[in-house]
C-alpha positions, 0 to 999 in steps of 0.5 A, spaced: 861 101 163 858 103 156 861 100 150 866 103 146 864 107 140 870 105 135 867 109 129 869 117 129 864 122 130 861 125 125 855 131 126 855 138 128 859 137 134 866 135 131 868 143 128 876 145 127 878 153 127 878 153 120 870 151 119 868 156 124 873 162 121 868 160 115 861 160 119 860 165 123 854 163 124 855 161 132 857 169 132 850 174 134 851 182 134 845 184 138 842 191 134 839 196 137 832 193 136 834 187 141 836 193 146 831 196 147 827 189 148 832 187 154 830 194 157 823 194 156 823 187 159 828 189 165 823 195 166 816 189 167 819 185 171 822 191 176 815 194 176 812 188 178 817 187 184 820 179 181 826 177 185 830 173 179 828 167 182 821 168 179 823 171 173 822 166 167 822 167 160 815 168 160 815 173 165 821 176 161 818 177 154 823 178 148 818 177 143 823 178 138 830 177 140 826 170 144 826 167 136 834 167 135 835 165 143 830 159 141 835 158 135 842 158 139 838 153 144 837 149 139 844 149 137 847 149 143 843 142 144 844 138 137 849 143 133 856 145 135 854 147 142 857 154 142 855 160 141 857 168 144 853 174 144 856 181 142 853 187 145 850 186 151 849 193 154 853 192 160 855 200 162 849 202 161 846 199 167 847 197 175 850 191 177 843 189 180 839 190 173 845 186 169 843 181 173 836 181 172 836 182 165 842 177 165 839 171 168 832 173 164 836 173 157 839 166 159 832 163 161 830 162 153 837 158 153 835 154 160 833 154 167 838 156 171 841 152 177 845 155 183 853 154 182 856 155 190 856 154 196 852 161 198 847 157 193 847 163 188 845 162 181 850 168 178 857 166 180 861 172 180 868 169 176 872 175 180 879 175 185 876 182 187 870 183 192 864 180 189 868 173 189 863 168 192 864 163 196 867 157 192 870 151 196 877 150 193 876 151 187 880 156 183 874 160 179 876 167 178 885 167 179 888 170 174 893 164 173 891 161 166 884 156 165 885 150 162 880 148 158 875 144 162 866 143 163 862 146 167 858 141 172 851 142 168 847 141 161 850 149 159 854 154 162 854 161 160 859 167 161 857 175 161 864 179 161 862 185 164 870 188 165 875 185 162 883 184 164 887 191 163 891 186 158 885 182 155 887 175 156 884 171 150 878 165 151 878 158 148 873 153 146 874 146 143 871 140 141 871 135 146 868 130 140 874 133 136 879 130 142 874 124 141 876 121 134 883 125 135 883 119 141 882 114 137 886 114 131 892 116 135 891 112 142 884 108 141 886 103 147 886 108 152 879 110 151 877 103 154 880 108 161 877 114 159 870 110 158 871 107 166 871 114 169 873 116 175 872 120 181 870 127 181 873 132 187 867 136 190 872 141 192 869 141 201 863 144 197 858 137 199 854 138 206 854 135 211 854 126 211 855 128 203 862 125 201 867 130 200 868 126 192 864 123 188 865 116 190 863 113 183 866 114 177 865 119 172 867 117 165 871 122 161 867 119 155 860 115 155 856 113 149 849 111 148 846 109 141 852 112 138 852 119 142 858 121 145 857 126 152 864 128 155 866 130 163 872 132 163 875 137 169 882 134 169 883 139 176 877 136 180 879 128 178 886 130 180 884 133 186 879 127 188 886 122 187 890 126 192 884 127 197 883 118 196 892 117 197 891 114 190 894 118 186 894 118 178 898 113 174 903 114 169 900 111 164 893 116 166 896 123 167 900 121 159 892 120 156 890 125 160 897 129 156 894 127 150 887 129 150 890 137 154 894 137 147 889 135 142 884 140 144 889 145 146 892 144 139 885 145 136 882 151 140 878 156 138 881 163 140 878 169 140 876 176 144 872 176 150 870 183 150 866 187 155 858 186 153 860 179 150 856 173 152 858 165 151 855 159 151 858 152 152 855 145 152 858 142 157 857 135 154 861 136 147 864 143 148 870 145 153 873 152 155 879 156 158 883 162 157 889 165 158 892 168 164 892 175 164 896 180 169 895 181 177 890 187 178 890 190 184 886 196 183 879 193 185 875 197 179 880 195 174 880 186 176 876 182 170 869 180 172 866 175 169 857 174 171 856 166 170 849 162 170 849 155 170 843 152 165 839 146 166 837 145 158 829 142 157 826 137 154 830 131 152 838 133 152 841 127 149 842 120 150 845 118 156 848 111 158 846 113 166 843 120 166 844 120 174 852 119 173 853 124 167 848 129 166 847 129 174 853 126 178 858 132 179 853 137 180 849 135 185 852 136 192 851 141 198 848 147 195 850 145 188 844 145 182 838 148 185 833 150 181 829 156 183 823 153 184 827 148 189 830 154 192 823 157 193 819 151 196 826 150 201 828 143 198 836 145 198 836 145 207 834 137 206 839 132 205 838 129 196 835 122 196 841 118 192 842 111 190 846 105 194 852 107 189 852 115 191 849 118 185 842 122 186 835 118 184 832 121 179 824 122 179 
């Protein structure tokens, strides 16, 4: 177990709903300059015939709006690690070239990784007809979503239709839980530091485990750097699948940490053209429920893209267990390049305590 950072976190990634109200920086209106580059880059990689697979940023060039998605990346990996994009054009094209010019935008943020177990690298989050395949995840329903990570370095959302009723979205500090922790409660994160295991949700393969095995720490640290892994569903879940569930002392830390960040969340509209972007380590997401749709061209859909970040993220105290240890399962975190070469049919090599080996 890493040691505990007992002093409280005091970088960009600690911000409070007043702070962002005040800078709206993370905020970014794409014009009509940068709709033109995202159709013209649409229409290269069409001409040429690119499967999305191929499409990267060098092929999907924005000589322009590439500049300010470079500064969002940037930001998403050593600032507040949050961002949203207004104004993506998404009435103006079909649902395949929103894809493409969806994923060739993302590539200037990170490399996208698959998300399911039809390996695909865009994940509809729907409950209509264009739901994939998902395990028992719950991904889509209109019951509200609880401010949880993804299981990568960034997750990205496209809101392509909205709910009738425009349920609001959510982000929060995770480092804000962090010191909220320990001024409140500092003893339980000795707990929260152990980890636990995670849930695979029957999306592992064959002679994979259908949890993790080994624990995931809510919170970590390494040179006084602080990464959060926190899905209270999938360790719920794992508990249950092992016939050990949480304990009373467990499921009151995690209340804590559900108040806090709750409590401290950012809402705002997710509208239709709008893209988000969170960094899985210091930033959680959510949403409100919205009502039952029934009417196929009605239901709210949601493109999202999983983003392995390049170059160094940050410091990790086992890069193996928290940047890689709850997506790296069956068809789950192949890149494009994997994907091409056929390396997601064969079995991942992984160390004698079940996480993967790196390098």
């Amino acid at each position: 177990m890493p040691d505990i950072r007992l002093s409280p976190i005091n970088d960009k990634t600690v911000w409070t709903v007043p702070s962002l109200k005040k800078d709206r920086t993370w905020e970014y209106i794409l014009d009509g300059k940068d709709r033109s580059e995202l159709h013209w880059a649409l229409t290269q990689v069409r001409q040429k015939g690119y499967s999305l697979e191929k499409i990267s940023k060098t092929e999907f060039l924005l000589p322009n709006l590439g500049n300010r998605l470079s500064e969002i990346a940037d930001d998403l990996r050593m600032g507040r690690g949050f961002a949203l994009i207004r104004g993506f054009p998404v009435t103006e094209y079909s649902y395949e070239d929103l894809e493409l010019m969806y994923w060739g935008l993302c590539s200037h943020i990170g490399l996208g990784l698959t998300q399911n177990g039809d390996a695909t690298f865009i994940h509809y989050v729907t409950d209509g007809k264009r739901r994939p395949s998902q395990g028992r995840r719950g991904v889509g329903f209109p019951k509200e979503a609880k401010l949880h990570i993804d299981l990568t370095d960034v997750v990205s959302l496209l809101c392509v239709r909205q709910a009738p009723d425009d349920p609001p979205s959510w982000v929060a500090s995770s480092m804000n839980a962090y010191n909220g922790i320990l001024r409140s409660r500092p003893e339980a994160l000795k707990r929260l530091y152990e980890g636990f295991e995670w849930d695979r949700m029957d999306e592992h393969a064959n002679g994979e485990s259908p949890t993790s095995e080994y624990k995931v720490p809510v919170f970590s640290q390494k040179d006084g750097t602080v990464s959060c892994q926190y899905n209270r569903n999938w360790i719920e879940n794992a508990a249950m699948r092992k016939k050990n569930p949480l304990s009373d002392e467990e499921n009151a830390i995690f209340d804590l940490m559900d108040d806090i960040v709750f409590e401290d969340r950012l809402e705002f509209a997710f509208n239709e053209g709008d893209i988000q972007f969170c960094n899985n380590y210091t930033v959680m997401h959510g949403r409100a429920a919205h009502a039952v749709v029934n009417d196929e061209e009605q239901k709210r859909v949601l493109m999202r893209i999983w983003l392995d970040m390049p170059g160094e993220v940050r410091p990790f105290f086992d890069e193996a267990i928290i940047r890689y240890g709850n997506g790296r399962h069956g068809q789950i975190g192949w890149s494009p390049e994997e994907m091409l070469a056929g390396r997601n049919t064969k079995a991942r090599q992984r160390r004698s305590d079940g996480a993967i080996r790196i390098g």
